[in-house]
N, CA and C atoms as an extended XYZ file, in Angstrom:
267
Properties=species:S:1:pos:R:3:atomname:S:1:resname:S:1:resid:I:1 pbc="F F F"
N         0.826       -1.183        0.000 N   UNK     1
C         0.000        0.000        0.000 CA  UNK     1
C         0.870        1.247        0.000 C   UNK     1
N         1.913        1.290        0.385 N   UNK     2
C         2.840        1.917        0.558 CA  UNK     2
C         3.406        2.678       -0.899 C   UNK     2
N         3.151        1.668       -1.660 N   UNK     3
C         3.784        2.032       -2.729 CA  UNK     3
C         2.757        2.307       -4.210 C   UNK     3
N         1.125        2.454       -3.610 N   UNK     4
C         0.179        3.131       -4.230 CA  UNK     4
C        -0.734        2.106       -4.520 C   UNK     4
N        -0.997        0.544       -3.972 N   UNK     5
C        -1.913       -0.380       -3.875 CA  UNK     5
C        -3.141        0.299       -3.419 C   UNK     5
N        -4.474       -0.002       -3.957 N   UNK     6
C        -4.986        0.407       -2.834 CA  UNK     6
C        -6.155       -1.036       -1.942 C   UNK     6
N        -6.754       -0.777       -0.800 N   UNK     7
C        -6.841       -1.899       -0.107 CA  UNK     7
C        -7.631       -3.005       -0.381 C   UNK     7
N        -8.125       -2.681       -1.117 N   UNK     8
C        -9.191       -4.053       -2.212 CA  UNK     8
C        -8.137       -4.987       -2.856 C   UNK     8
N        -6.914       -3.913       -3.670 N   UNK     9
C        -6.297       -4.956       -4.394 CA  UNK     9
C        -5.152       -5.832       -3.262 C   UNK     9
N        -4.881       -5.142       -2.091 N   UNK    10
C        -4.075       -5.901       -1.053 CA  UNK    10
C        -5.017       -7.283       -0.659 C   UNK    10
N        -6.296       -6.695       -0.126 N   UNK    11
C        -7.558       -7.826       -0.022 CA  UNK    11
C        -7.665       -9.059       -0.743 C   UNK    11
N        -7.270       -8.853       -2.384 N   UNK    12
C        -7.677       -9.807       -3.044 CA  UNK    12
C        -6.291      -10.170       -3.209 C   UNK    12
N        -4.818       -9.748       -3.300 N   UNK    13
C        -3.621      -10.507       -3.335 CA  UNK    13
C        -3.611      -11.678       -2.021 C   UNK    13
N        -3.863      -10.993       -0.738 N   UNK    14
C        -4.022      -12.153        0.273 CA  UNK    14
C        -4.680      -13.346        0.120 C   UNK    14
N        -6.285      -12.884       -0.146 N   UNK    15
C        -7.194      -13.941        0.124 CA  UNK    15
C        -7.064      -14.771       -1.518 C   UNK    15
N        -6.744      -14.170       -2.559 N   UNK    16
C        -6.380      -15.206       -3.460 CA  UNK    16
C        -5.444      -15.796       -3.539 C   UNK    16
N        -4.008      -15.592       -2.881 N   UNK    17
C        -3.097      -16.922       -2.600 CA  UNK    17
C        -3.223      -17.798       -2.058 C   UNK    17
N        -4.190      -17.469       -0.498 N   UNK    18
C        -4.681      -18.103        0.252 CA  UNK    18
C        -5.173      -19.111       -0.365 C   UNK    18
N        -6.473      -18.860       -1.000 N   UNK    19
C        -7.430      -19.879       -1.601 CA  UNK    19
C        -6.771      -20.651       -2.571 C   UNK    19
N        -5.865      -19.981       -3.359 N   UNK    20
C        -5.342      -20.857       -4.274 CA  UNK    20
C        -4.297      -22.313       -3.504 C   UNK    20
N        -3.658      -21.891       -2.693 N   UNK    21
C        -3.107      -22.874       -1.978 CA  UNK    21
C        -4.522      -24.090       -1.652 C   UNK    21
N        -5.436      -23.415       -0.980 N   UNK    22
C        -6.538      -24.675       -0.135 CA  UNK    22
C        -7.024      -25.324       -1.415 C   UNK    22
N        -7.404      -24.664       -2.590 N   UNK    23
C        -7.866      -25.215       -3.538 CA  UNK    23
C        -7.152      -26.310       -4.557 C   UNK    23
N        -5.751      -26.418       -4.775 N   UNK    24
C        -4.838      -27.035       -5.037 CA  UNK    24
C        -4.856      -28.239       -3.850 C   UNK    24
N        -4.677      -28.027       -2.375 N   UNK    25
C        -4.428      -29.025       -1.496 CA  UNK    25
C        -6.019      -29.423       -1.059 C   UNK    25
N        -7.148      -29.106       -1.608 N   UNK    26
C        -8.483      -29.826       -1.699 CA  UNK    26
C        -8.464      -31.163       -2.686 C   UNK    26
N        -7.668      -30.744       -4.036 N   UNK    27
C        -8.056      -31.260       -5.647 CA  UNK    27
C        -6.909      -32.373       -5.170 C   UNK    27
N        -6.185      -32.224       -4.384 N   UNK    28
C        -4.967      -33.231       -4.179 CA  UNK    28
C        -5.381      -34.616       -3.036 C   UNK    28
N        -6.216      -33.860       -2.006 N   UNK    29
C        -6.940      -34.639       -1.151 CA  UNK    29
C        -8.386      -35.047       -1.327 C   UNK    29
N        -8.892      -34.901       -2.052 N   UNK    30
C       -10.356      -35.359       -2.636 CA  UNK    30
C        -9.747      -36.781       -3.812 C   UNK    30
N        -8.444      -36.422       -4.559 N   UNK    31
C        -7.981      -37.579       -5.213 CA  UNK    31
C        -7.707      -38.591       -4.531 C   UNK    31
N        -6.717      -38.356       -3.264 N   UNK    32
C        -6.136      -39.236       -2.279 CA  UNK    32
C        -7.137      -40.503       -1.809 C   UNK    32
N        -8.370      -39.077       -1.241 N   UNK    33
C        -9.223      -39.831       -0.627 CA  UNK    33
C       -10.391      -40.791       -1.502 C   UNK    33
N       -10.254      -40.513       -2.849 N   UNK    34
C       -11.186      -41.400       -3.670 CA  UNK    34
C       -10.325      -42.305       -4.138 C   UNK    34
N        -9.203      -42.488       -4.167 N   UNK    35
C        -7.889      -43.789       -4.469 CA  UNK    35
C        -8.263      -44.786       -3.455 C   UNK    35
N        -8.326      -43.709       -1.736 N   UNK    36
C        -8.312      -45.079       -0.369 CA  UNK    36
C        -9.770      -45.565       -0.070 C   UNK    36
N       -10.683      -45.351       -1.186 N   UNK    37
C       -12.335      -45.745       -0.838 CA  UNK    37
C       -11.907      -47.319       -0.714 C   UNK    37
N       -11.532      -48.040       -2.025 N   UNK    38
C       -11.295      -49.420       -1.732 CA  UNK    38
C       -11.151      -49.716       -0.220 C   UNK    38
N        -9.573      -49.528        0.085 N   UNK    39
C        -9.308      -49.685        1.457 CA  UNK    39
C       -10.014      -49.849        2.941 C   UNK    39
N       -10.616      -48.340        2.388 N   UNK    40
C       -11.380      -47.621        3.683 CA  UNK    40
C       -13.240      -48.330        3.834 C   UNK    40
N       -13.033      -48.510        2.613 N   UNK    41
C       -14.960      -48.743        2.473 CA  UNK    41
C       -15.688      -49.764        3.036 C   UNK    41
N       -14.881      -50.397        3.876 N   UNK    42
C       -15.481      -51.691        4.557 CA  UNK    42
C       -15.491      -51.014        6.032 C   UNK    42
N       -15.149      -49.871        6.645 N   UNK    43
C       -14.843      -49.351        7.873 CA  UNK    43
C       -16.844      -48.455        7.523 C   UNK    43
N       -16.965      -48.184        6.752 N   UNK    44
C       -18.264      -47.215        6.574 CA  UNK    44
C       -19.478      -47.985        7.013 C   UNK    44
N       -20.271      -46.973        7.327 N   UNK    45
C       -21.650      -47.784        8.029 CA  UNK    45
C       -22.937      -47.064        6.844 C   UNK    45
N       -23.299      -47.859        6.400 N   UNK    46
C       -24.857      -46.891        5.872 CA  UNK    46
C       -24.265      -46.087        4.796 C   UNK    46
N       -22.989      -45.847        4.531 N   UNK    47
C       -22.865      -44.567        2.877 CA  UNK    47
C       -21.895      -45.591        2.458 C   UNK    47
N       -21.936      -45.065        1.137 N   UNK    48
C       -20.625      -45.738       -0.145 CA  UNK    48
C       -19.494      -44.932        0.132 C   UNK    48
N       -18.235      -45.497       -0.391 N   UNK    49
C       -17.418      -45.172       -0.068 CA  UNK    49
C       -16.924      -43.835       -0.696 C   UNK    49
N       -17.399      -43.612       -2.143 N   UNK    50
C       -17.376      -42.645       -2.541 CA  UNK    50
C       -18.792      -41.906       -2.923 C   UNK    50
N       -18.906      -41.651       -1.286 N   UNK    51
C       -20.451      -40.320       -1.623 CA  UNK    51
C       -19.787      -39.065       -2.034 C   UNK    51
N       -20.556      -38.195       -3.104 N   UNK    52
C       -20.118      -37.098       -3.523 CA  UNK    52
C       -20.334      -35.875       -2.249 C   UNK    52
N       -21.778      -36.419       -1.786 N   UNK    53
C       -22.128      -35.335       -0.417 CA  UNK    53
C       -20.866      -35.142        0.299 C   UNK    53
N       -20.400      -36.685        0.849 N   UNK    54
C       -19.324      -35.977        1.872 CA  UNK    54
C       -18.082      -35.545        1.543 C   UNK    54
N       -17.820      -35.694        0.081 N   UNK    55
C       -16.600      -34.960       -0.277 CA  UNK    55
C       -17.132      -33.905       -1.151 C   UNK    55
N       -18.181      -33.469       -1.287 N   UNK    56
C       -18.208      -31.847       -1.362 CA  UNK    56
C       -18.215      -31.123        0.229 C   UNK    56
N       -19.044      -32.122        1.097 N   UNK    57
C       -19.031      -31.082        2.181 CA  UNK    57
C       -17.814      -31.264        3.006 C   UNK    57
N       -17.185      -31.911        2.657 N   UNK    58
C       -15.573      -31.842        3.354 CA  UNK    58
C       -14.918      -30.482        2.539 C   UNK    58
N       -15.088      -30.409        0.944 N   UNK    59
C       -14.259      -29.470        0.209 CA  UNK    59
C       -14.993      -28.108        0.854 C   UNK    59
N       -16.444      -27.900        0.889 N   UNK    60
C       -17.022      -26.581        1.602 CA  UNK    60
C       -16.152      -26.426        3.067 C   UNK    60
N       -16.743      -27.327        3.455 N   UNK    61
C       -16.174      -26.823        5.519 CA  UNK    61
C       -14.462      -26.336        5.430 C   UNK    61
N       -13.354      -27.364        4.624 N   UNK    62
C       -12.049      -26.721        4.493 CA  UNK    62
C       -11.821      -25.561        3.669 C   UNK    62
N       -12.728      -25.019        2.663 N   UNK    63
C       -12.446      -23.645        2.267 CA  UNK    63
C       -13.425      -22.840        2.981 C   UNK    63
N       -13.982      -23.025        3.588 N   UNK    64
C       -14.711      -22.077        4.560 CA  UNK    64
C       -13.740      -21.929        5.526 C   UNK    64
N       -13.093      -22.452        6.051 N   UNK    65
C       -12.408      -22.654        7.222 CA  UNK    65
C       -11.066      -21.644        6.612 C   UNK    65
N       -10.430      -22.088        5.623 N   UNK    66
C        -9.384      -21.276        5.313 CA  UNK    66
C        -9.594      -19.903        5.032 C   UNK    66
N       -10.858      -19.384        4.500 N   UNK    67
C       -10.985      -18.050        4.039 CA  UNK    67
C       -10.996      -17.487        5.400 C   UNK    67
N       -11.987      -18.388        6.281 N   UNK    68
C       -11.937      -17.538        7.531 CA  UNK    68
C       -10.662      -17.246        8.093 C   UNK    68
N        -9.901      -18.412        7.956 N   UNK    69
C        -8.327      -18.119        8.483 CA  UNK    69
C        -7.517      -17.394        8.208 C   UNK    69
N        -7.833      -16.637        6.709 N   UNK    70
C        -6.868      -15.926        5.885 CA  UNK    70
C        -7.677      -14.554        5.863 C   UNK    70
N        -8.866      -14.627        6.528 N   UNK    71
C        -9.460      -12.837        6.900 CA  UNK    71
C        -8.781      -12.623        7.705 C   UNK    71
N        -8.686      -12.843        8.818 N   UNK    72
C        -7.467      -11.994        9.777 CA  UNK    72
C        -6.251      -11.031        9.733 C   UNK    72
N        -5.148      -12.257        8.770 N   UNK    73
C        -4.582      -11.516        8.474 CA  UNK    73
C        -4.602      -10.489        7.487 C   UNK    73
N        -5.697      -10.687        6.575 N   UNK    74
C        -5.935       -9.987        5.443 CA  UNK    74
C        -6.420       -8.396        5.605 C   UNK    74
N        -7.364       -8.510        6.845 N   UNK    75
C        -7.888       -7.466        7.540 CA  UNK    75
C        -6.858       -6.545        8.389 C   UNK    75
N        -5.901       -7.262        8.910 N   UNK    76
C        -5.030       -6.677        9.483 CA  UNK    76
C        -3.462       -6.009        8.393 C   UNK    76
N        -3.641       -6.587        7.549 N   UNK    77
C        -2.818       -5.913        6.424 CA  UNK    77
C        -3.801       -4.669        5.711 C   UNK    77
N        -4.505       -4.686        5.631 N   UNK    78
C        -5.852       -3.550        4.573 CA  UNK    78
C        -5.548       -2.659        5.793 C   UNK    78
N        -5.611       -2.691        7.003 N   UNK    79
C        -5.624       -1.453        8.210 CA  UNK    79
C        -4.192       -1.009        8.672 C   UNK    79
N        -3.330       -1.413        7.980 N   UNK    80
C        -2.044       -0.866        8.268 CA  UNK    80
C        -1.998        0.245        7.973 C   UNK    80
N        -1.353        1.391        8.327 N   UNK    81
C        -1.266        3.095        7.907 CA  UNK    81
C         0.495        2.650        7.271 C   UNK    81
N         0.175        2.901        5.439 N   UNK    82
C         2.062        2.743        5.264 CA  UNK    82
C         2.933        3.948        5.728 C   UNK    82
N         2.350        4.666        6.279 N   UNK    83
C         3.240        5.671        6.396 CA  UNK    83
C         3.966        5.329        8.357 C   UNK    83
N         3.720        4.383        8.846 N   UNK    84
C         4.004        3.801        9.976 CA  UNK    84
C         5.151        2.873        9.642 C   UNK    84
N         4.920        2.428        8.421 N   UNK    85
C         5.368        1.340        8.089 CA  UNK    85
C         6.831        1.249        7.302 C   UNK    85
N         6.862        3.053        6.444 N   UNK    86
C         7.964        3.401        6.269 CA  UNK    86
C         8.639        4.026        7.330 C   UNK    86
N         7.712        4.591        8.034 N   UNK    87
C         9.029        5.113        9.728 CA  UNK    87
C         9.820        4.340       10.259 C   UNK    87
N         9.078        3.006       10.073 N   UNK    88
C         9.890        1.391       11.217 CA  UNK    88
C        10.542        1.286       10.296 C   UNK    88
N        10.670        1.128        8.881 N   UNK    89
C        11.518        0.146        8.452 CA  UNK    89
C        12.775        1.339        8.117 C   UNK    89
């Protein structure tokens, strides 16, 4: 910001690396976990081993979870004053 960003585009540099990371390590673990259905699918009670429900709502709850994780800091970078920021450094 410091150097003429302004805080939307800081907003969306954060929260889109963010997501891009969870979304890459979703597409990597939704594969994993539909490779170990064989394995795993005799441990299940009442669902197939590959229900789509619970691996969409596994992919919702972990990018819900990360965006929330990556507002914080995101919020706390958008409220920085750069002119604080060139005094410290």
């Amino acid at each position: 910001m410091a150097l003429g960003a302004d805080p939307g585009a800081v907003a969306r540099l954060i929260l889109g690396g963010s997501l891009r990371l969870v979304v890459v390590g979703c597409a990597i673990g939704v594969a994993g976990a539909y490779m170990a259905t064989r394995s795993l699918g005799s441990f299940l009670y009442e669902t197939s081993p590959t229900d789509p429900t619970s691996f969409g709502a596994a992919v919702v709850l972990l990018c819900g979870i990360a965006l929330l994780a990556s507002f914080i800091p995101m919020r706390r970078a958008v409220r920085i004053d750069p002119m604080n920021i060139l005094r410290t450094d």
